[in-house]
C-alpha positions in Angstrom: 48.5 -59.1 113.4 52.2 -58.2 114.8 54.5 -61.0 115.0 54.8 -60.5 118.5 51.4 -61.5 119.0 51.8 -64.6 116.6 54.2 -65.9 118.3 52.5 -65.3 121.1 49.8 -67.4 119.9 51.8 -70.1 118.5 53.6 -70.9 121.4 50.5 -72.8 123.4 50.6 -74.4 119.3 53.9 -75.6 119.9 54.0 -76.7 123.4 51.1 -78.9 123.0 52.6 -80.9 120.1 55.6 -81.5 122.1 53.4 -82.5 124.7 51.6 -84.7 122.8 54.6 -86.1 120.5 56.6 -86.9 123.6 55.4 -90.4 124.2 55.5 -90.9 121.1 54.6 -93.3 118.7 53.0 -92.9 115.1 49.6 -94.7 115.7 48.3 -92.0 118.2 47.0 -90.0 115.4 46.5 -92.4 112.6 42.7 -94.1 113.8 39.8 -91.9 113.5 37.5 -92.7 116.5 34.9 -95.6 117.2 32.0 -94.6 117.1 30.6 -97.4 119.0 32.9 -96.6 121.5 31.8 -93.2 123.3 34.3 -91.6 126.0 34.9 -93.2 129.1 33.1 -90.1 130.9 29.8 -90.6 129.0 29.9 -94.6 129.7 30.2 -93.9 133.3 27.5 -91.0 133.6 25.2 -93.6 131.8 25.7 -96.0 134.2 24.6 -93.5 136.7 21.4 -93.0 135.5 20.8 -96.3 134.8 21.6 -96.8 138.7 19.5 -94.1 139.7 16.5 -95.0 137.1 16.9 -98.6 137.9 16.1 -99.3 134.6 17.9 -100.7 131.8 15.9 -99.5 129.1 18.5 -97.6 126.7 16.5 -97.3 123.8 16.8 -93.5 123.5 20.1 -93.4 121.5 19.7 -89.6 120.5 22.9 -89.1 122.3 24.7 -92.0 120.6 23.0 -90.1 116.9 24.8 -87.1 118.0 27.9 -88.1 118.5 28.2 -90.2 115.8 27.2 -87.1 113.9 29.7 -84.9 115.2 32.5 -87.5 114.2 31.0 -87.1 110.3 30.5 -83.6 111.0 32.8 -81.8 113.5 31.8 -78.5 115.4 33.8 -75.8 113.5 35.3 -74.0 116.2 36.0 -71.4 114.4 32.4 -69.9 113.8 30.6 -72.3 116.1 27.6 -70.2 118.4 26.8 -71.3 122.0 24.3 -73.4 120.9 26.3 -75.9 118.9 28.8 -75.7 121.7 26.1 -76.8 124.2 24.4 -80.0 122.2 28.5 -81.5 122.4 27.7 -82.2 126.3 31.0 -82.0 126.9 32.0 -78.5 127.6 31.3 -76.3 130.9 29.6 -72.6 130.8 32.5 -71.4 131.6 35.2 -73.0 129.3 32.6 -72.1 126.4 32.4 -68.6 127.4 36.2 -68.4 127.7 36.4 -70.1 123.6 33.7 -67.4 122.7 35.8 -64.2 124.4 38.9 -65.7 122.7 37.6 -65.6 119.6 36.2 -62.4 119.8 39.2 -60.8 121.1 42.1 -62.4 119.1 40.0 -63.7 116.2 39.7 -66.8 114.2 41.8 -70.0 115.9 44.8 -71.1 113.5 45.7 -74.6 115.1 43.1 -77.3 117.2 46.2 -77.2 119.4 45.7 -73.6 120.3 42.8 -74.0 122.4 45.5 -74.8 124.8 46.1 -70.7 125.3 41.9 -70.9 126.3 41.9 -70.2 129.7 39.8 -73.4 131.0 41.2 -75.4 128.3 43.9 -78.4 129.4 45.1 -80.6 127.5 42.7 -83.4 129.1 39.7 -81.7 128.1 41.0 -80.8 124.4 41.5 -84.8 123.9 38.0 -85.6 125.1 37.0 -82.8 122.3 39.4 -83.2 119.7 36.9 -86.1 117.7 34.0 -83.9 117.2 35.8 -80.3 116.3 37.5 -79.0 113.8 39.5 -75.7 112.7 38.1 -74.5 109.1 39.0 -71.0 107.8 35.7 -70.5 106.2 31.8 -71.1 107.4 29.6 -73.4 105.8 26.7 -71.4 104.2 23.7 -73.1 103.7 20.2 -71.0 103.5 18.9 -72.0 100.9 16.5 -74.7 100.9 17.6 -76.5 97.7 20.8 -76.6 98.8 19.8 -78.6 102.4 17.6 -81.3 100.4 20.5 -81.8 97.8 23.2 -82.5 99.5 22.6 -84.0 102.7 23.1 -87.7 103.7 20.3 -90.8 103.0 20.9 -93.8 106.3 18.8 -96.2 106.5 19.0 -98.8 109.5 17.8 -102.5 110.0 18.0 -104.0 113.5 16.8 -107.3 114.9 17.3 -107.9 118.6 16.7 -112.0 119.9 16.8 -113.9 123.3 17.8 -117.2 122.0 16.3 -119.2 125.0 12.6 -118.8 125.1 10.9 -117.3 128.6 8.3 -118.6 130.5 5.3 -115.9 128.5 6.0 -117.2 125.2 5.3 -121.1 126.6 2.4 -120.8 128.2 -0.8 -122.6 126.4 -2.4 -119.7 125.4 -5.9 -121.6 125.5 -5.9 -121.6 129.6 -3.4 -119.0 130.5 -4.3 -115.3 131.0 -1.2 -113.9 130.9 1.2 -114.3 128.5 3.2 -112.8 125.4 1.5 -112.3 123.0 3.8 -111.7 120.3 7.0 -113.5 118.9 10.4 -112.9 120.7 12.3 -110.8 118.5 12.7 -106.9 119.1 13.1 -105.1 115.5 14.4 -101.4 115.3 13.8 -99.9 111.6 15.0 -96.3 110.7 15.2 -94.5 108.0 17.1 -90.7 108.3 17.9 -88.0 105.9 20.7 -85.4 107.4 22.6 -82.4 106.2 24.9 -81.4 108.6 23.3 -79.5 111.7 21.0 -78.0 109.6 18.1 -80.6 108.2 17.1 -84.1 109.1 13.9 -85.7 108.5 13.0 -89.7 109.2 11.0 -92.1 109.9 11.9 -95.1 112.7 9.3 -98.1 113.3 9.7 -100.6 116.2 8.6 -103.4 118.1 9.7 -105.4 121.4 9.9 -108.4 122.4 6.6 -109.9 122.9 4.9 -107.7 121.1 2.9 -108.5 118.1 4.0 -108.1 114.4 0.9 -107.9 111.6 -1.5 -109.8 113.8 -3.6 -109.4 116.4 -3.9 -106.1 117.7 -0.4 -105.2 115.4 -2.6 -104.8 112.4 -0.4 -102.2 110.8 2.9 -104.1 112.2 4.9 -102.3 114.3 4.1 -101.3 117.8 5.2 -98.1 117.2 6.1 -95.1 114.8 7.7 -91.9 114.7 8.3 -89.2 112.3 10.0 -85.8 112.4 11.3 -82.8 110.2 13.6 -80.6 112.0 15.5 -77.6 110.6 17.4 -74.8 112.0 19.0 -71.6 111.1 16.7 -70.3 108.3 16.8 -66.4 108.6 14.9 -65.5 111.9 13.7 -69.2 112.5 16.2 -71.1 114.7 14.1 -74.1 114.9 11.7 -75.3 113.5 9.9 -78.6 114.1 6.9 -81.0 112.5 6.1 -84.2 114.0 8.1 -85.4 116.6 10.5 -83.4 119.1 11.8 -82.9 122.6 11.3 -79.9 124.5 14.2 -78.6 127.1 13.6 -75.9 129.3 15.5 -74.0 131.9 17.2 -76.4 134.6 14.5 -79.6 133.9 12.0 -78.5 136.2 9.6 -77.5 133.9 10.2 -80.1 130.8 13.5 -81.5 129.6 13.5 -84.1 127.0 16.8 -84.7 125.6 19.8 -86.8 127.9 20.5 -84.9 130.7 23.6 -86.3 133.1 23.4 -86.1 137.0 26.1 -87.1 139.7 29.0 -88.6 138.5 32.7 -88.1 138.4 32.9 -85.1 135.4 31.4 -82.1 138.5 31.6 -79.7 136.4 28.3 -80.9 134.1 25.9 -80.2 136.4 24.1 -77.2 134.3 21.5 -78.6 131.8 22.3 -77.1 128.4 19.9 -77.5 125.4 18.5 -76.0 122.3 14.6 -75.6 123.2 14.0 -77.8 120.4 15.2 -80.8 119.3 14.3 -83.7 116.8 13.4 -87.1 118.3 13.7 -90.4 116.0 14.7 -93.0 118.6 12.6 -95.7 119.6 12.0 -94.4 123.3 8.0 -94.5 123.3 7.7 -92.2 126.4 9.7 -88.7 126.5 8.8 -86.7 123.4 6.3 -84.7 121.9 4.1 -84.8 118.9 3.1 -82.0 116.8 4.7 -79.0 115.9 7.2 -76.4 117.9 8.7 -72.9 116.3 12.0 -70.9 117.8 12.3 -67.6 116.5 15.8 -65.0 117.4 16.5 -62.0 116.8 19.4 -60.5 118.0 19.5 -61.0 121.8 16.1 -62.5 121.8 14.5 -65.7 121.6 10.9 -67.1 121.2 9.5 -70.5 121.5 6.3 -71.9 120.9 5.0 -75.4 120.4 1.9 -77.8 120.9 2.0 -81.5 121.0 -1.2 -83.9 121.6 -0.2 -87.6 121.9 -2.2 -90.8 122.6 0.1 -92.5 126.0 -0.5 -95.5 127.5 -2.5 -95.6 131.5 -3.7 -97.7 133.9 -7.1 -97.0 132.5 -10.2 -97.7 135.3 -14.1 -97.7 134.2 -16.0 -96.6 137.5 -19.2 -98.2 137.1 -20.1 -97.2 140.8 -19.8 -93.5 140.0 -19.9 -93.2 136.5 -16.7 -91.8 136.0 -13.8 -93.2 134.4 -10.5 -92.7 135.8 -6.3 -93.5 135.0 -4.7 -94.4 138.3 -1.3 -94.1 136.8 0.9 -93.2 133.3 2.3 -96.1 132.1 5.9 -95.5 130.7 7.6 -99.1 130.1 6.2 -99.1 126.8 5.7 -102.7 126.3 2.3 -104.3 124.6 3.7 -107.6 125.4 0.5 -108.8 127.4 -3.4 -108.9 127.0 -2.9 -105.9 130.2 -0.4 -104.6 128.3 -2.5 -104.1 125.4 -5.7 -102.4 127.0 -2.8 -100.1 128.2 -2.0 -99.2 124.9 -2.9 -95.3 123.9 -5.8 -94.7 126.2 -5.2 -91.7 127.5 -5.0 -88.6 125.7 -2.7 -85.8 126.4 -2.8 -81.9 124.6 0.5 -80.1 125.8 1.4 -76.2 125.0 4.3 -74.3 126.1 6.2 -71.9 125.1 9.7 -70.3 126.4 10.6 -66.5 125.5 14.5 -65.6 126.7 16.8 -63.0 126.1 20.8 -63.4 126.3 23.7 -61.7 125.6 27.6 -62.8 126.0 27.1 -63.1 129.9 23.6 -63.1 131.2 20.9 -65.3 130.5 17.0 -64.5 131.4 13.9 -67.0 130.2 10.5 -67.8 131.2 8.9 -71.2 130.8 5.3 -72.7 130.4 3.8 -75.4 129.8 0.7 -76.1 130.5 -1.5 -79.8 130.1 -4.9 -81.0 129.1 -5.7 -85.0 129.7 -9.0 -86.6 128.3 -9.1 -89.0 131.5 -9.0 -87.2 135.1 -5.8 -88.8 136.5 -6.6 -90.4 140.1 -3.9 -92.4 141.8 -4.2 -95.1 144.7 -4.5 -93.7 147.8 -1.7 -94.5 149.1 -0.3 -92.3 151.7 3.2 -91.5 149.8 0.8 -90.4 147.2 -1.2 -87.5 148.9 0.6 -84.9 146.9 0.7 -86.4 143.3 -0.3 -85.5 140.5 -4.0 -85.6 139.9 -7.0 -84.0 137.8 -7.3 -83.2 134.1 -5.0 -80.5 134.0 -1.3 -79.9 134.9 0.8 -77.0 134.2 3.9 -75.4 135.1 6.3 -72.5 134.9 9.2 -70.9 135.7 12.2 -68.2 135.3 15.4 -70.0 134.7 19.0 -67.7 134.8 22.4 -67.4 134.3 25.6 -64.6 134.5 28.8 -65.5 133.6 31.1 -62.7 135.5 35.0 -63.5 135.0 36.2 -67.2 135.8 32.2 -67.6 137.7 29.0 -68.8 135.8 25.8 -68.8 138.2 22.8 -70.5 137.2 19.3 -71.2 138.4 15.4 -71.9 138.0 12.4 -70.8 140.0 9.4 -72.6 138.9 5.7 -73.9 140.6 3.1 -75.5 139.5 -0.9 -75.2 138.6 -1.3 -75.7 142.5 1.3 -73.2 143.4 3.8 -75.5 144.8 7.6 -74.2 144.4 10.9 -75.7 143.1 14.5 -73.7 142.5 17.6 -75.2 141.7 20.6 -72.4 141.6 24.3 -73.5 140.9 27.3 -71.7 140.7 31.2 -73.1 138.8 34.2 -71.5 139.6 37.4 -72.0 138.0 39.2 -70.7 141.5 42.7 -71.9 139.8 44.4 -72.6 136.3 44.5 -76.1 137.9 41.4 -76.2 140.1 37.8 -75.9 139.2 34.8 -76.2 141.5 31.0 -76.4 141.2 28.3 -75.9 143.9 23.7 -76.7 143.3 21.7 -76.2 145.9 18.1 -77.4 144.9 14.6 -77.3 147.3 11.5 -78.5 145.5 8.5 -79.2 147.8 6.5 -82.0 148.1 3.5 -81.0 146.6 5.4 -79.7 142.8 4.7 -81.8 140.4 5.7 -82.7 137.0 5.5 -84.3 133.6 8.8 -85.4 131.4 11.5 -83.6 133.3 14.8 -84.7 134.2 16.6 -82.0 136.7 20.0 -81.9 139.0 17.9 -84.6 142.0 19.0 -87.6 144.0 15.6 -88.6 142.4 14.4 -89.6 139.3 12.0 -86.7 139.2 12.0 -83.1 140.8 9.7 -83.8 143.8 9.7 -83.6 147.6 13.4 -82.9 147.9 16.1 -80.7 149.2 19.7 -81.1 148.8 23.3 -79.6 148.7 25.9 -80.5 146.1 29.4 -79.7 146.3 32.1 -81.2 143.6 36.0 -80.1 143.1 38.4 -81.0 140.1 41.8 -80.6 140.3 44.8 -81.0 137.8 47.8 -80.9 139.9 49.5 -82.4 137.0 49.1 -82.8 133.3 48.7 -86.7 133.6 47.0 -86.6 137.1 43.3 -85.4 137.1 41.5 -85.9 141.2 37.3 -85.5 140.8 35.5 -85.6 143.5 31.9 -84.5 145.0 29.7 -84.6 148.3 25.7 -85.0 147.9 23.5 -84.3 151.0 19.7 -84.8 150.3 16.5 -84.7 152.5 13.1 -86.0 151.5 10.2 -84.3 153.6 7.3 -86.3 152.8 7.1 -90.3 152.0 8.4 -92.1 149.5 7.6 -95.7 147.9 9.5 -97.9 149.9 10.1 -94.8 152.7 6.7 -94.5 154.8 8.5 -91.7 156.5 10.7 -88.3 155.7 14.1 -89.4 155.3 17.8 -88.3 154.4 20.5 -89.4 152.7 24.3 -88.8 151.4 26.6 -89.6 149.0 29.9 -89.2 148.2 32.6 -89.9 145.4 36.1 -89.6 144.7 37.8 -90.6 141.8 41.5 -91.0 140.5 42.7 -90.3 136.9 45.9 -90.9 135.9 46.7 -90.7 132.3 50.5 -90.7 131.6 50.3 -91.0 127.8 48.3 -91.4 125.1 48.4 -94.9 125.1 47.6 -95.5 129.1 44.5 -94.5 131.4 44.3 -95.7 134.7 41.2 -94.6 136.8 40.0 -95.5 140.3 37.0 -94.6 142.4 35.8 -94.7 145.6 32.0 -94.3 146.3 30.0 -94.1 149.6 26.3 -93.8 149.8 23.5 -94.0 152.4 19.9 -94.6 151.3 16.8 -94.9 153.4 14.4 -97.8 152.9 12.1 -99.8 154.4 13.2 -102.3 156.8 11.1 -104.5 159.2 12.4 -108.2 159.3 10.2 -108.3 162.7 6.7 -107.3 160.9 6.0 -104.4 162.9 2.9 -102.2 162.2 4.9 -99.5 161.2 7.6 -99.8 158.9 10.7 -98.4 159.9 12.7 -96.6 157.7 16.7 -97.4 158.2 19.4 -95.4 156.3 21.1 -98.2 154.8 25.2 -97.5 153.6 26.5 -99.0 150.1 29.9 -98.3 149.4 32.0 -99.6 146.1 35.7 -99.3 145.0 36.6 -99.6 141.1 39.6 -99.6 139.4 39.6 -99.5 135.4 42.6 -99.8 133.0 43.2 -99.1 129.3 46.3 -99.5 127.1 46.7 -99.1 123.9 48.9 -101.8 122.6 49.0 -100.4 119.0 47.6 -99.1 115.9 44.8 -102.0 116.1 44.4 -103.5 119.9 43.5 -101.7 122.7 43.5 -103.7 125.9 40.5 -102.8 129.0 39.9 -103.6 132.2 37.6 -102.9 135.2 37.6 -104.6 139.2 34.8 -103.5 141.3 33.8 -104.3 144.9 30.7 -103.6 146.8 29.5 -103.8 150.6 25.9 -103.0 151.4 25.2 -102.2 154.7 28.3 -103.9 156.3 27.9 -104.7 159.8 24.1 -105.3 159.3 22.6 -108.9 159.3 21.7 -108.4 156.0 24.9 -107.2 155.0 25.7 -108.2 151.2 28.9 -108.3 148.9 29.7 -108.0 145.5 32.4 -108.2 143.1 33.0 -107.6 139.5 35.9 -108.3 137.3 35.9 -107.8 133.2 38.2 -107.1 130.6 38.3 -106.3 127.3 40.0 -106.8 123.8 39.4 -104.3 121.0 40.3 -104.6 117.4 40.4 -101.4 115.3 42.6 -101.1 112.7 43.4 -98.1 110.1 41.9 -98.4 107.2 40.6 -101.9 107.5 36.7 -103.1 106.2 36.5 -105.0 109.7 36.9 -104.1 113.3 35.2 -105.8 117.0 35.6 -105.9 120.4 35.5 -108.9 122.9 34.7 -109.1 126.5 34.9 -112.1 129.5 33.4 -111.1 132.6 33.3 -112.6 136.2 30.6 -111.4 138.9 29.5 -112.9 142.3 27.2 -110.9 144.7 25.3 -111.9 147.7 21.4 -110.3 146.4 20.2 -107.2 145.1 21.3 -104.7 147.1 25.5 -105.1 146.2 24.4 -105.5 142.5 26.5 -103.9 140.0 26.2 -102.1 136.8 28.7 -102.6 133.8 28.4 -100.0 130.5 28.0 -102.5 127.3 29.3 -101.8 124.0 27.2 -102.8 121.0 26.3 -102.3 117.5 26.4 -98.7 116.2 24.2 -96.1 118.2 23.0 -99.2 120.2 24.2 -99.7 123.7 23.4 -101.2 126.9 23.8 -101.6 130.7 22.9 -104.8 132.3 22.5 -105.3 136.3 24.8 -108.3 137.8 23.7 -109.8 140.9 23.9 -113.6 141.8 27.1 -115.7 140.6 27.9 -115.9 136.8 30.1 -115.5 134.0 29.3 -113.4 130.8 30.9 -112.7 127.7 30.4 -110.9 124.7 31.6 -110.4 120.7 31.0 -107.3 118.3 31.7 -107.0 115.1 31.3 -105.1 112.3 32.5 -105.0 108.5 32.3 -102.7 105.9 30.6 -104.1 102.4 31.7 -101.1 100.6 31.0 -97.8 100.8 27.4 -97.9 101.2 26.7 -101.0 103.3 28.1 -101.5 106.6 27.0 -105.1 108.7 27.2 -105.2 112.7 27.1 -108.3 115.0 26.4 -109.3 118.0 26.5 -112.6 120.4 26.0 -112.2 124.6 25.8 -115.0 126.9 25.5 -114.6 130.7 25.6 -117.9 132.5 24.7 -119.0 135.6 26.4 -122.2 137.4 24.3 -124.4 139.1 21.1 -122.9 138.7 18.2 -124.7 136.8 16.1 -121.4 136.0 16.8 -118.0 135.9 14.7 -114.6 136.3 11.0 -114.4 137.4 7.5 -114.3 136.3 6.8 -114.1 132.3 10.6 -113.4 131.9 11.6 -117.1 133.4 14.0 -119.0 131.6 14.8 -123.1 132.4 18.4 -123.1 132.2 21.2 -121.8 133.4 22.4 -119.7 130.1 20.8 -116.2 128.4 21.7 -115.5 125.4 21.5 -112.7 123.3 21.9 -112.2 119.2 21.9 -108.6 117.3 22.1 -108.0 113.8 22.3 -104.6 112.3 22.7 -103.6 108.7 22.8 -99.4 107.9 22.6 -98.4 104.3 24.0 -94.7 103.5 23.7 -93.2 99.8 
């Protein structure tokens, strides 16, 4: 290379260090990162879904695995495809399109600080990366077999999970009540994984909730449940190859998409679902996988996917003794056996699935087509509700699609087309646009009638699932400064049949702007402002007819974070919500927390405190607050009411095999003498929460 042309390249090398050296202080480099602890970014998007979902399930912690993983293993950056550039969730089409060009024009990258010169690349984004990449000189070669089983990593995990105050369903006198928990209280999470880089992994994970029974009853063989998977990749012309358990992700999520997919939320540029077809599946999540076995097969520009999966899930099951024809009214997908109900639920419906996806892609355009297609042993036949007269029904389901996408200069467009066994039609198309150095800009436009339906898919929707909506997205972020980052996006949405809890079409908007100021390394300072309106249900006067009333939420947060020094790291977040303002019914909440975290370098023990203050008036202003927890665990209560909570983690290294985590939660409640309802009703005004974890590694 001339030396006019390296010191071309080093310059972006040289301005970034004194960039990041200016506020300078020794400790900004010295802690690797927690990996407990993921990126503000990903803490907020899950809260999102959470809100969205209204569910605070979190036991799929793939996402946690990977991360974690790409700490022990960064991305080599160097010889990294678009693939592995994908699965990090963090990068846009278009800034990995703009690595992959720079690499192929100027070669190999000398410095981590020169994907500064990227064009896309600021120095914002290159911190949020800089954990789980590196800059080696050579690729790691691994095809042989041997080699993978050898020299990969052995973890094995133990986790036990107990309310300390004991609900209503495990008091009852089981000789008169019907309904009850059958089990004992503790929720136990057992994993055992074998992992060589990206390459191989192989496991086994066992579970049970709480309530569920444990080598007794209808638990004869002790867990509730059990997974196994072997998943390998780049082995001559197979890409992907997997036995046992997997998820499948296709196109834009209209079709199937099993892996974490993010939706709104103040990073509008990761609007595009990006996946390998294939990936393994060990987390404890009972619902959103396949069983059985799935092949992807490349060569050169093409790709080929095949797999079939048949899995026992739990229904509503219905004997029709009128008729002679049994029936499920509804896929259950809580996954509890807690109950007698529960129980019968249990496995009784079966489910055969084959699909397949065939693509071929080059540096800028992208062309696949998707199917799958499903066989059930029970005709699915739901209430007749009138919200349901377009869902899914019979003993078959299928569905299939053409999903896109063309990079053409600082533009990526991306789309799917898809319908279903009954012909009904979805599309999703989305365009980003870096329109400045400093400015970048997405746009998704998505119309899915009301008759598509679908099974374990998770696309760009105001919904949960991609039905009976159409809607227009529009997001912008802008950098005016290096320490100044402004997100902000506009959501309008239209519903043309009924929903539950909407007996008529209906409409909605939402909106977000957000605030990022980052001065240093040591200082983030974020606020957001929030504005949605939801239709519902509303008849206080008991009218025959419900009418359905777009009802306005609106919220303000600010959060803070300082680093103090090489150990403490100080956090902090204020919220505020109004529901419906100037209604009768209008509600408040409010939200304070903060947080103390102790890392230090090179230490055996590390932990993180929090105190927290909420008040709300009901439901409707509650409030969602990311929780950190043991390794790869995590979780996201909902606050409503008055109360005070608190939490301690800890963890501490044994050696260098054996590493301990703890954890103690209280939420309290003053002045009331029982809190939550039904089986789940504690006497008290205290619930409190212990974790143990234990994770082995030879």
């Amino acid at each position: 290379m001339k030396r006019s042309n390296c010191i071309q390249r080093l310059l972006p090398v040289i301005s970034y260090l004194v960039l990041s050296l200016a506020p300078a202080r020794s400790y900004a480099q010295i802690n690797p990162p927690d990996p407990t602890e993921p990126p503000p970014f990903v803490e907020q998007q899950l809260e999102n879904l959470t809100e969205v979902n209204d569910d605070e399930t979190t036991e799929d912690d793939a996402y946690m695995q990977e991360l974690v993983q790409f700490i022990k293993d960064p991305v080599n950056l160097n010889y990294a495809d678009d693939g592995q550039l994908k699965e990090l969730k963090i990068l846009s089409p278009i800034q990995i399109s703009n690595l992959l060009l720079y690499r192929k024009l100027l070669g190999n990258f000398l410095s981590i600080y020169e994907l500064q010169a990227v064009p896309g690349w600021d120095v914002d984004l290159i911190r949020r990366i800089r954990p789980y990449v590196a800059i080696n000189s050579k690729a790691d070669v691994f095809n042989s077999i041997g080699s993978r089983l050898q020299k990969g990593r052995n973890t094995f995990l133990m986790r036990a999970i107990r309310v300390l105050e004991k609900s209503r369903g495990y008091l009852l006198d089981n000789s008169t009540a019907t309904n009850f928990y059958l089990g004992s209280p503790q929720r136990l999470l057992v994993r055992y994984k074998y992992s060589f880089k990206n390459l191989l992994q192989y496991g086994v994970t066992a579970e049970k909730d709480a309530g569920e029974q444990f080598f007794k009853g209808g638990q004869k063989a002790g867990f509730d449940y059990y997974s196994a998977h072997f998943f390998i990749r780049n082995l001559g012309i197979i890409k992907s190859l997997a036995l046992g358990d997997f998820t499948v992700n296709l196109g834009q999520g209209l079709t199937q998409w099993g892996g974490l997919a993010f939706k709104k939320g103040a990073d509008v540029l990761n609007i595009k679902r990006q996946s390998d077809v294939l990936r393994p599946y060990n987390s404890a999540g009972e619902i959103n996988f396949n069983r059985g076995i799935g092949i992807t097969l490349q060569k050169n520009n093409w790709e080929g996917t095949g797999f079939a999966s048949y899995r026992k899930v739990d229904a509503n099951f219905i004997q029709d003794t009128l008729n002679f024809e049994d029936f499920v009214s509804s896929l259950q997908t809580s996954g509890y056996h807690r109950t007698a109900s529960e129980v019968s639920d249990k496995n009784s419906q079966g489910q055969l699935t084959l699909g397949g996806n065939l693509a071929y892609s080059t540096d800028r355009l992208h062309i696949g087509a998707n199917a799958v297609h499903y066989n059930f042993e029970h005709t699915i036949l739901k209430p007749p509700y009138l919200y349901n007269a377009y869902a899914l029904s019979g003993k078959t389901a299928g569905n299939y699609s053409l999903d896109y996408s063309y990079t053409y200069k600082n533009m990526h467009f991306f789309g799917e087309a898809a319908t279903d066994e009954g012909m009904d039609k979805a599309f999703i198309n989305g365009i980003l646009m870096s329109v400045d150095p400093h400015v970048d800009m997405s746009l998704l436009y998505r119309k899915i009638s009301r008759g598509y339906q679908s099974l374990y898919t998770n696309a760009f929707t105001e919904s949960t699932y991609p039905t009976n909506e159409s809607g227009f997205y529009a997001g912008i972020s802008m950098a005016p400064v290096s320490y100044l980052r402004i997100n902000a996006y506009a959501d309008f949405y239209h519903f043309p049949w009924l929903k539950f809890r909407e007996d008529a079409p209906s409409s909605g908007s939402d909106y977000l702007i957000q605030l990022t100021y980052t001065p240093n390394k040591q200082v983030e300072i974020g606020t957001r402002y929030r504005s949605e309106k939801k239709a519902i249900n509303y008849n206080p006067g008991g009218a025959v007819l419900n009418p359905v009333i777009a009802k306005p939420k609106r919220d303000v947060r600010t959060q803070f974070s300082y680093k103090l020094n090489a150990a403490f790291t100080f956090r902090s977040r204020v919220e505020v919500s109004w529901f419906d303002k100037k209604a009768k019914d209008a509600e408040s909440g409010f939200l304070v927390y903060t947080d103390v975290l102790y890392k230090p370098a090179f230490k055996r023990f590390s932990g993180n405190i929090r105190i927290q203050y909420f008040k709300t008036d009901g439901y409707n202003s509650r409030l969602y607050a990311y929780e950190s927890d043991v390794l790869y665990g995590y979780s996201i209560p909902v606050f409503y009411d008055k109360g005070y909570r608190y939490y301690l983690n800890f963890n501490y290294d044994l050696g260098k095999k054996l590493t301990v985590w703890g954890r103690f939660a209280q939420t309290i409640y003053p002045g009331k003498t029982e809190i939550g309802t039904g089986l789940d009703l504690i006497k008290g005004n205290a619930k409190s929460e212990i974790t143990l974890q234990a994770i082995w590694t030879f």
